[in-house]
C-alpha positions as a Markdown table, in Angstrom:
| # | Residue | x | y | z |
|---|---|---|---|---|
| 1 | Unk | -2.4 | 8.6 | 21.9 |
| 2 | Unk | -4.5 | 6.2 | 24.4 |
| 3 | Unk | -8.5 | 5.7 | 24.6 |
| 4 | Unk | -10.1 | 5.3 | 27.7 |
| 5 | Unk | -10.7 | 2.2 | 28.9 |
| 6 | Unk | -13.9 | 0.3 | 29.5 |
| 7 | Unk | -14.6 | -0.3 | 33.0 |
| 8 | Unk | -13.5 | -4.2 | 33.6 |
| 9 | Unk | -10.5 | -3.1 | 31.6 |
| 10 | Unk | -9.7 | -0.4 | 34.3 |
| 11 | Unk | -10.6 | -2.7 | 37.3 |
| 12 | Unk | -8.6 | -5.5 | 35.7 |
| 13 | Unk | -5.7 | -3.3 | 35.8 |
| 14 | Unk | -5.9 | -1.8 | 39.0 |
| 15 | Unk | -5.6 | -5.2 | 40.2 |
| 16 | Unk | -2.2 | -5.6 | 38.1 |
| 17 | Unk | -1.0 | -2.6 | 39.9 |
| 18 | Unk | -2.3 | -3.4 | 43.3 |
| 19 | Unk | -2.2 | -7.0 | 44.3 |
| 20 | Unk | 1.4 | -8.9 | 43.8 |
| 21 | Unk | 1.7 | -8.9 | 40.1 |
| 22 | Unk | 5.4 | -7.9 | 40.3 |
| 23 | Unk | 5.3 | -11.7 | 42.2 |
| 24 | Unk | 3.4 | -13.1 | 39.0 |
| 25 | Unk | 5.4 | -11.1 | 36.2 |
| 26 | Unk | 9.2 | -12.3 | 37.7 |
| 27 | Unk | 7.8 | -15.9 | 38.3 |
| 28 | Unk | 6.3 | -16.6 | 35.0 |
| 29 | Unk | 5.3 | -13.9 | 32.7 |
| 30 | Unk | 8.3 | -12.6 | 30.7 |
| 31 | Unk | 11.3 | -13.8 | 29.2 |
| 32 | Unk | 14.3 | -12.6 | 27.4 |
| 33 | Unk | 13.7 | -9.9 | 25.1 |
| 34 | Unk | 10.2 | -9.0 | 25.6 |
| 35 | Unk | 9.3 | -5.3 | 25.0 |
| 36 | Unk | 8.2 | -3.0 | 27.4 |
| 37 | Unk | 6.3 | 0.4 | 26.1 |
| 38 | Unk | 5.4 | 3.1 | 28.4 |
| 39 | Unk | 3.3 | 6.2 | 27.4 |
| 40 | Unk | 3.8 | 8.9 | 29.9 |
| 41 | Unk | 1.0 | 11.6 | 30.2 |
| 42 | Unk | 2.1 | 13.9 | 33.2 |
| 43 | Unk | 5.2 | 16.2 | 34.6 |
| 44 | Unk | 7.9 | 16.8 | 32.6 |
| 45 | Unk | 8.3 | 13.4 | 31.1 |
| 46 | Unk | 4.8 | 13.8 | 29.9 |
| 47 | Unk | 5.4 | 17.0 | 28.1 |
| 48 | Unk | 8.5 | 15.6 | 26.2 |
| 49 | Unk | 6.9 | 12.5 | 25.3 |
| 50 | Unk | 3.9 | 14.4 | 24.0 |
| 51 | Unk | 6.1 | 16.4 | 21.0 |
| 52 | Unk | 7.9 | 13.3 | 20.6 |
| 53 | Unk | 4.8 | 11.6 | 19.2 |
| 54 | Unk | 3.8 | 14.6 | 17.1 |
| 55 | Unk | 7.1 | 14.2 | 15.7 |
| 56 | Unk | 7.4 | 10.8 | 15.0 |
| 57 | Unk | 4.2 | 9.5 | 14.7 |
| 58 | Unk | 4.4 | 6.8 | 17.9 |
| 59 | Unk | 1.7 | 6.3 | 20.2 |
| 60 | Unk | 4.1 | 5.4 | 23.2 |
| 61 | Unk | 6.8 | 7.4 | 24.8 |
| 62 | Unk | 9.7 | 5.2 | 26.5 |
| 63 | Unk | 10.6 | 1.8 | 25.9 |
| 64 | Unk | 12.6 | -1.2 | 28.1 |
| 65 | Unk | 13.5 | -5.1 | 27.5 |
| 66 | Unk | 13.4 | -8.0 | 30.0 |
| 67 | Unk | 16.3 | -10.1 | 30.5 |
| 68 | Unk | 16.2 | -13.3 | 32.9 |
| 69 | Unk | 19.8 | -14.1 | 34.5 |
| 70 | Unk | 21.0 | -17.5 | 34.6 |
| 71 | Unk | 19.4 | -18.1 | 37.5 |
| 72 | Unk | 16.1 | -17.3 | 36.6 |
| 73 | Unk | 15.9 | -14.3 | 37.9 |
| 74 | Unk | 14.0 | -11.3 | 35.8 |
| 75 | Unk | 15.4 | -7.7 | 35.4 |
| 76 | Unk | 14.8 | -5.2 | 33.2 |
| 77 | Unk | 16.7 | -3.2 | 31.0 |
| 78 | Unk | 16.0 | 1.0 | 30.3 |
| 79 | Unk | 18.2 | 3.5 | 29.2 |
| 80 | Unk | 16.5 | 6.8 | 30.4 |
| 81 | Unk | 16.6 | 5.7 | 34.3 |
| 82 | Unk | 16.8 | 8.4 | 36.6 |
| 83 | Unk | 19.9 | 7.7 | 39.2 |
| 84 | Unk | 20.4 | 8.7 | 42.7 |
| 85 | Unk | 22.7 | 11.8 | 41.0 |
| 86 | Unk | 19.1 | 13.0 | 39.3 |
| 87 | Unk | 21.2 | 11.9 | 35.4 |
| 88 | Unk | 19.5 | 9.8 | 33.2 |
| 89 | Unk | 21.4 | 6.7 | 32.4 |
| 90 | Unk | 21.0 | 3.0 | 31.2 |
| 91 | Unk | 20.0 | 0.7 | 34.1 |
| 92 | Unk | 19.7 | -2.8 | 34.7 |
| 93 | Unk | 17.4 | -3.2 | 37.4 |
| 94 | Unk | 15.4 | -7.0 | 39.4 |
| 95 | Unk | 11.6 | -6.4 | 37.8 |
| 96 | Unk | 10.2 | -5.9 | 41.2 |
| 97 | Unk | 12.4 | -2.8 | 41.7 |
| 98 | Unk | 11.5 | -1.3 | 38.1 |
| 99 | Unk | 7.9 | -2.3 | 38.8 |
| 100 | Unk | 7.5 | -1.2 | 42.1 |
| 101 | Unk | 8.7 | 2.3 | 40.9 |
| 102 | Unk | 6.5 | 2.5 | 38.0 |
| 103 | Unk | 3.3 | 1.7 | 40.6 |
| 104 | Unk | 4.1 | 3.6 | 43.6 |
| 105 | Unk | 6.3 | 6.2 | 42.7 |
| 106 | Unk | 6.3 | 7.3 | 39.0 |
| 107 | Unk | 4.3 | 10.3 | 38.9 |
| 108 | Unk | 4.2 | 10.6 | 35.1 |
| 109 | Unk | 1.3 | 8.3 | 35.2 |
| 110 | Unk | 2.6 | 6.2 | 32.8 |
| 111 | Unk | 0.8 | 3.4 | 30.3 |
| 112 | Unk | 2.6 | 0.2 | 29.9 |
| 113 | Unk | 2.3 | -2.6 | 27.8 |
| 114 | Unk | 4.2 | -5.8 | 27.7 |
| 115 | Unk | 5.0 | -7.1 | 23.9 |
| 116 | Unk | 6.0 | -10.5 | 24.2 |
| 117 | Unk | 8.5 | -11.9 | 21.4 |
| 118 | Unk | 7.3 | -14.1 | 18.8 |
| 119 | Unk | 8.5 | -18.2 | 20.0 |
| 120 | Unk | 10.6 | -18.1 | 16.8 |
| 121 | Unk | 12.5 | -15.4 | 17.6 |
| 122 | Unk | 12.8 | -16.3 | 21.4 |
| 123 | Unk | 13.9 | -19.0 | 20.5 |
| 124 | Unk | 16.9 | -17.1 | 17.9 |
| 125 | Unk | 17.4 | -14.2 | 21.1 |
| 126 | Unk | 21.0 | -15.2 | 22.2 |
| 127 | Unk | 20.7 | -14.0 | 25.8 |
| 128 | Unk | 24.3 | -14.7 | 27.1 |
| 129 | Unk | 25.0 | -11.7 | 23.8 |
| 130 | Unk | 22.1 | -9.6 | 25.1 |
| 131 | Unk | 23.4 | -9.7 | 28.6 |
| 132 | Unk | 26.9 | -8.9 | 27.2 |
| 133 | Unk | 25.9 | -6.0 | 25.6 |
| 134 | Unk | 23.5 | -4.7 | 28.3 |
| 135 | Unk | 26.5 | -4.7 | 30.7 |
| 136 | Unk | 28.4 | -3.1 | 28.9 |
| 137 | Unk | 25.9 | -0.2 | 28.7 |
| 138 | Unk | 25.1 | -0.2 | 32.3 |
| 139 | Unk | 25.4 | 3.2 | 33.6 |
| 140 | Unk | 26.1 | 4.9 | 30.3 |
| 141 | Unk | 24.6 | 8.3 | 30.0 |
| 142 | Unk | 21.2 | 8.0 | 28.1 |
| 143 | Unk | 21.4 | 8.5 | 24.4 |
| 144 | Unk | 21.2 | 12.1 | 23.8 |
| 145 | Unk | 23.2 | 12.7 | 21.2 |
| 146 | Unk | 21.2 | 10.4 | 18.2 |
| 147 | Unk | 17.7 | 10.9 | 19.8 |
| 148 | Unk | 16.6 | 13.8 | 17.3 |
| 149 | Unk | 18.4 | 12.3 | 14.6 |
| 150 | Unk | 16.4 | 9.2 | 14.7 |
| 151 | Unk | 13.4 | 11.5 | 13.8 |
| 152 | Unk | 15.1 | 13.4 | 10.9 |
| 153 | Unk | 15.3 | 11.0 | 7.8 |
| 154 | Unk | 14.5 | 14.2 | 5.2 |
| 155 | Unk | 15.1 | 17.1 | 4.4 |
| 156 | Unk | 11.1 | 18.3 | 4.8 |
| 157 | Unk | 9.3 | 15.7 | 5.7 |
| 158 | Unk | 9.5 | 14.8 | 8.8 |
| 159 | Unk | 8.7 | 18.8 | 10.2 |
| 160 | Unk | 5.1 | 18.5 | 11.6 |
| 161 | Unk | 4.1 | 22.5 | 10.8 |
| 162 | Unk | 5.3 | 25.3 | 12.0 |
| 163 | Unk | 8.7 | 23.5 | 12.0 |
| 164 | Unk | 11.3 | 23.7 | 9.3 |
| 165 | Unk | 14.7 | 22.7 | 9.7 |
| 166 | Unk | 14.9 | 26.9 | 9.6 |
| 167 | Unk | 13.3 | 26.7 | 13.0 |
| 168 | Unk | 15.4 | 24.0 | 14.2 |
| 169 | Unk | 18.4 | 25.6 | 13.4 |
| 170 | Unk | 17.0 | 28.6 | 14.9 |
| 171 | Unk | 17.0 | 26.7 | 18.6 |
| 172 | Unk | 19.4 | 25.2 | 17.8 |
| 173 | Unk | 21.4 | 28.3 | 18.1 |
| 174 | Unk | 19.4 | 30.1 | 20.7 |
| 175 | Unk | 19.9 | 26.5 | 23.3 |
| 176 | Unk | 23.9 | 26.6 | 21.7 |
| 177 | Unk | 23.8 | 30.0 | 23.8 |
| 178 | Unk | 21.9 | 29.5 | 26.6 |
| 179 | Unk | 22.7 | 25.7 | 27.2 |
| 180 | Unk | 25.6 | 24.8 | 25.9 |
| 181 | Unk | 26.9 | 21.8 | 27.3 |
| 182 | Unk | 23.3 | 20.3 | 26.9 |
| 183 | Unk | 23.6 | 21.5 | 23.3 |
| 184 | Unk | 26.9 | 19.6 | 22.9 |
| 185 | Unk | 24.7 | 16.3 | 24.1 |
| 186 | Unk | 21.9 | 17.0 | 22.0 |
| 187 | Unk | 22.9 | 17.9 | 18.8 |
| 188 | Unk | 26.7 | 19.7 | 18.3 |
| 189 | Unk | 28.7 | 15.8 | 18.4 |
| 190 | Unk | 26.5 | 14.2 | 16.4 |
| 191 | Unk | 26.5 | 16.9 | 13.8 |
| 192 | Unk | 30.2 | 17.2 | 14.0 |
| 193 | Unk | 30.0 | 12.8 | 13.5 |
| 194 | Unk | 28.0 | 13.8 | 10.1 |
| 195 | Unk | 31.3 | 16.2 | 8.8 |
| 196 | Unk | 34.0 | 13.9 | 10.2 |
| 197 | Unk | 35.4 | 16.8 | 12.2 |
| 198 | Unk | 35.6 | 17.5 | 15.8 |
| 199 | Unk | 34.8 | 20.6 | 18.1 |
| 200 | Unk | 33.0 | 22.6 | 16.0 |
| 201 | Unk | 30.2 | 24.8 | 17.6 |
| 202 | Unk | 27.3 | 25.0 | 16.1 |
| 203 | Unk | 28.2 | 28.4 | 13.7 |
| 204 | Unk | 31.2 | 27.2 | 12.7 |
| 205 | Unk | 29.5 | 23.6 | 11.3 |
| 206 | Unk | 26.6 | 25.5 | 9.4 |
| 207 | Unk | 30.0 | 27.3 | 8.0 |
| 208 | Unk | 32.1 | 24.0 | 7.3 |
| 209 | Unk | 28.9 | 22.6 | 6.1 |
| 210 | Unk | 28.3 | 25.7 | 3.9 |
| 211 | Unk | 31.6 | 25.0 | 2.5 |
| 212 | Unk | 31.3 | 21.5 | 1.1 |
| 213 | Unk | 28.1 | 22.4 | -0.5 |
| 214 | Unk | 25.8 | 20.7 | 1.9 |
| 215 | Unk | 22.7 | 22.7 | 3.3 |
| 216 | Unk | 22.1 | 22.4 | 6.9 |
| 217 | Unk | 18.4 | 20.6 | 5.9 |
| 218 | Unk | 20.6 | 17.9 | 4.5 |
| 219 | Unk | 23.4 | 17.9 | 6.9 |
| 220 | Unk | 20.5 | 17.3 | 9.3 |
| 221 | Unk | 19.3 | 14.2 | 7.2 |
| 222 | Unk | 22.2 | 12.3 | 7.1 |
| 223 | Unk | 21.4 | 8.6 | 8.8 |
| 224 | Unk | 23.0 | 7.8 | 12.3 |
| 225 | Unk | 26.1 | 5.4 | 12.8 |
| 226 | Unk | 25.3 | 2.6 | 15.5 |
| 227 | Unk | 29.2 | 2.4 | 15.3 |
| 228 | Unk | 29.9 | 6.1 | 16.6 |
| 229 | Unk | 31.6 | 6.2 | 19.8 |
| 230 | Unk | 30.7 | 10.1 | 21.3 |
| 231 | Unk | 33.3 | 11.7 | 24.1 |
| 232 | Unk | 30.9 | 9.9 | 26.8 |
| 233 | Unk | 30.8 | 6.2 | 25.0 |
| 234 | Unk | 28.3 | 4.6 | 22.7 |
| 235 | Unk | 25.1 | 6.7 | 22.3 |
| 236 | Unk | 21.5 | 4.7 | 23.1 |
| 237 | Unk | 18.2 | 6.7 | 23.3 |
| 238 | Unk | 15.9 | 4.0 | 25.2 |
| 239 | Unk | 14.6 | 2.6 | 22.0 |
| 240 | Unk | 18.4 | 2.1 | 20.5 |
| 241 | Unk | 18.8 | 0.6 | 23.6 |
| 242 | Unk | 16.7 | -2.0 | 23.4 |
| 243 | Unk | 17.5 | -2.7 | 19.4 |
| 244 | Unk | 21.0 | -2.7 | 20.1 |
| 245 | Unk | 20.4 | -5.7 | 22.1 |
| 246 | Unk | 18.3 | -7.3 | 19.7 |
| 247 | Unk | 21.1 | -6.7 | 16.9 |
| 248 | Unk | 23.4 | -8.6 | 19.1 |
| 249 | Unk | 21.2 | -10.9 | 20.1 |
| 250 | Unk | 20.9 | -11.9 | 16.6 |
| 251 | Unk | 17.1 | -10.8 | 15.8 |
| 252 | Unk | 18.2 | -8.7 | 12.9 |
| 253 | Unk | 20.0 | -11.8 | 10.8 |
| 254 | Unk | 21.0 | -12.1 | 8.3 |
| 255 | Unk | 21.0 | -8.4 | 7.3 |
| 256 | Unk | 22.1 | -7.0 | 10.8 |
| 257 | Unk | 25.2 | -5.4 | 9.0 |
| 258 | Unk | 22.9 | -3.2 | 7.1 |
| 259 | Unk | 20.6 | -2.3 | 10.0 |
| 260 | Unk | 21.2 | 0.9 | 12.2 |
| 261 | Unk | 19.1 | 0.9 | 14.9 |
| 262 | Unk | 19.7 | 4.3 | 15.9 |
| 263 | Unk | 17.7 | 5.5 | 13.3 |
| 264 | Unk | 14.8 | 4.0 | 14.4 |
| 265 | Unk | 11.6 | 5.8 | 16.0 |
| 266 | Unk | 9.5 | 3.9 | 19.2 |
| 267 | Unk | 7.0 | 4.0 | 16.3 |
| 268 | Unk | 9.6 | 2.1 | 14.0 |
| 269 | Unk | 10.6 | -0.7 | 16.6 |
| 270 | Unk | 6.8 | -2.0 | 18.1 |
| 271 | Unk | 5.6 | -2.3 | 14.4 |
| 272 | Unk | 8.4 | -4.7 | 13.7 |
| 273 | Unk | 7.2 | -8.2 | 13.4 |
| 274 | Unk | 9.0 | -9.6 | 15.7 |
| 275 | Unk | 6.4 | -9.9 | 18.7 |
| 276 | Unk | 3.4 | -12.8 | 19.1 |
| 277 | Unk | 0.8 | -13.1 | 16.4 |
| 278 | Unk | -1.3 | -16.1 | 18.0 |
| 279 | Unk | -3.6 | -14.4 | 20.9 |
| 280 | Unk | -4.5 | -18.0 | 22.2 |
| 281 | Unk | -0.4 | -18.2 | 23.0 |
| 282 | Unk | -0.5 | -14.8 | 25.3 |
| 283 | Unk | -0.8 | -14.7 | 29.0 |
| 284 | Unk | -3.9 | -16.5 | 30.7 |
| 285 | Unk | -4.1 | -12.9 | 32.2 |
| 286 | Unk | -3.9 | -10.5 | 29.0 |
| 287 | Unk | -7.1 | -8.7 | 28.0 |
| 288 | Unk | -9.0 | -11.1 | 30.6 |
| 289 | Unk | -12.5 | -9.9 | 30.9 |
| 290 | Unk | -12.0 | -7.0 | 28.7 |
| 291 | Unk | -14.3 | -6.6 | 26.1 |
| 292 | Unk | -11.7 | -5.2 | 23.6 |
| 293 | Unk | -8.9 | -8.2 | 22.8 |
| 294 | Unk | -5.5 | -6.4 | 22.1 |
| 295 | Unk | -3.0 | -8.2 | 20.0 |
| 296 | Unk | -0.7 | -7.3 | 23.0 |
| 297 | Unk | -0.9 | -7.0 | 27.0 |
| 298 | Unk | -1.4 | -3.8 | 28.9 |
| 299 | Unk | 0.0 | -4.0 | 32.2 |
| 300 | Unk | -1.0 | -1.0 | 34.0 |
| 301 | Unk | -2.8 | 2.4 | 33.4 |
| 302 | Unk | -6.1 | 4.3 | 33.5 |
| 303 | Unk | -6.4 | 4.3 | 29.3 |
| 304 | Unk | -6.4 | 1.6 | 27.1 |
| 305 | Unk | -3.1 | 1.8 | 24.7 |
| 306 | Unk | -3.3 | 1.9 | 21.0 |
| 307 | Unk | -0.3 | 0.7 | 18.6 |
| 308 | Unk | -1.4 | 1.5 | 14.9 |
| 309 | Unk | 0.4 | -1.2 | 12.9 |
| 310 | Unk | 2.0 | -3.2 | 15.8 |
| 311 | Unk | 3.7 | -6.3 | 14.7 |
| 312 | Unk | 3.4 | -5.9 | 10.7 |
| 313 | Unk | 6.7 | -5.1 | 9.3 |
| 314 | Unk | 9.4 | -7.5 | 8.1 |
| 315 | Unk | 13.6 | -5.5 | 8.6 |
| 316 | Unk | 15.0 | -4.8 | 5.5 |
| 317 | Unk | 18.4 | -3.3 | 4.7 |
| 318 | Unk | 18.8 | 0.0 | 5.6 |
| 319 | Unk | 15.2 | 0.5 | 7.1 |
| 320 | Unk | 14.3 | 3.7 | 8.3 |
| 321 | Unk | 17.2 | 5.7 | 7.5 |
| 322 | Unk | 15.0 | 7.9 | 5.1 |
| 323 | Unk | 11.5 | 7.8 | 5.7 |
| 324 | Unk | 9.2 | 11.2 | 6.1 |
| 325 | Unk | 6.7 | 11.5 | 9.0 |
| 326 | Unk | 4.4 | 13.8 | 8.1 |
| 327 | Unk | 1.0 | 14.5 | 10.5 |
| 328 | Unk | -2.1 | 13.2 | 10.4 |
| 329 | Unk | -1.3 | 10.4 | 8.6 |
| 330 | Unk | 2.8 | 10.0 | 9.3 |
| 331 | Unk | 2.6 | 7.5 | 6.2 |
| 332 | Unk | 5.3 | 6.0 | 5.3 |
| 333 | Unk | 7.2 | 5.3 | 1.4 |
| 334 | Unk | 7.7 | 1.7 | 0.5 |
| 335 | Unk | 11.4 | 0.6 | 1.5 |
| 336 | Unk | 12.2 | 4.0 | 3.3 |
């Protein structure tokens, strides 16, 4: 999902990574509600992001937000952080912390770009809301139980082959076994969400669902509530994450009501246009001396990052709550 760079593009950002521009980024770089997009390419992290993008169609992996204090100061925002426990939870760290990480001691060997907001809608973000919200997130587990179900919108077209929602069902039932308080997180609560009942394993909702006529393809289908509240709190994959705050930020009006940002993909949120259009309004740094101009500014890696239709779609009601994803293309339907 990257292309290798050109050579002044690698040396440009091996000087990003190696010569104080955590100091340039906190100072004067980002503001509220800029995007953050990682692709990771090694370890374990680089193996899940990998069949996330099959799935979905996106060409990053991971996703985070700025946020400036009152003071000026920049942090940044991630659900997904690893804490000193080894859990993954939603963290609100200074930049230079998250950055210095990322640099020196992420061995994913992760891609990451910096999508700036548009000056319109920086100028809508309501950061004291943002900040609101993102405490009140801090140290939540990270969003397990609606991450799958922001890939599902169908009932076949969203299954990359060999997958069916046959097969799905099939580990669904094998992990239920083998894992099954990591089942419960992944999958058995928010299934139990989509039949309004509570407890069920997984055999005795493909029965309950059986009984009211649904098929387990559909049951599967059925869109995400941003209002849900699962036995550990509010649910927010990294991506949700960083929605959710531009919902309550106000980004999303007038329609916010009708948006649930759970159902959307990493693909779904970076094609929003919501990010700078004007390349003369970017960072003196971005794309300096590169002979490829992206619309956007890649911060550090080895491989130049790609973003098919970055910055192209205008929200709409109920966006992405039933829209296929089918390989090689992953087109998809008008108004999905």
């Amino acid at each position: 999902m990257v292309c290798p760079s050109s050579s002044c593009h690698l040396e440009q950002l091996a000087h990003f990574e190696h010569s104080g521009m955590s100091s340039l980024c906190s100072q004067i770089l980002h503001g509220s509600g800029d995007f953050l997009v990682l692709s990771k390419i090694r370890g374990r992290w680089g193996g899940f992001e990998t069949l996330e993008k099959w799935v979905t169609g996106a060409y990053a992996g991971h996703t985070a937000v700025c946020l400036r204090d009152s003071d000026g100061k920049l942090w940044v925002g991630e659900s997904g952080n690893e804490n000193e426990q080894g859990e993954d939870v939603i963290a609100i760290l200074p930049w230079e912390e998250w950055w210095e990480f990322e640099v020196t001691k992420d061995d994913s060997n992760p891609q990451i770009a910096l999508l700036p907001l548009h000056p319109d809608l920086r100028a809508k973000f309501n950061e004291t809301a943002a900040w609101i919200y993102a405490k009140s997130m801090e140290g939540k587990p990270y969003g397990y139980h609606n991450m799958i179900f922001s890939w599902i919108d169908t009932i076949s077209d969203n299954y990359p082959p060999p997958l069916d929602a046959h097969v799905v069902a099939s580990v669904m039932t094998v992990w239920s076994k083998l894992q099954p308080e990591y089942a419960a997180n992944m999958w058995k609560e928010a299934l139990n969400k989509r039949l309004g009942t509570k407890g069920l394993d997984l055999s005795e909702i493909i029965v309950e669902s059986e009984k009211r006529g649904i098929t387990f393809d559909k049951l599967l289908s059925v869109p995400e509530n941003d209002s849900w509240v699962y036995e550990d709190g509010q649910s927010a994959s990294c991506v949700a994450f960083v929605l959710m705050m531009y919902k309550e930020a106000g980004l999303f009006d007038p329609i916010t009501s009708s948006i649930e940002v759970t159902e959307f993909t990493i693909k779904d949120a970076y094609i929003l246009n919501f990010f700078e259009d004007n390349s003369t309004r970017l960072p003196e740094w971005c794309n300096k001396d590169d002979d490829v101009k992206l619309p956007f500014c890649q911060i550090k890696g080895k491989y130049r990052m790609e973003l098919p239709g970055y910055n192209t779609m205008k929200p709409y009601a109920h966006m992405n709550e039933r829209c296929p994803s089918l390989p090689p293309d992953y087109n998809r339907t008008k108004g999905c």
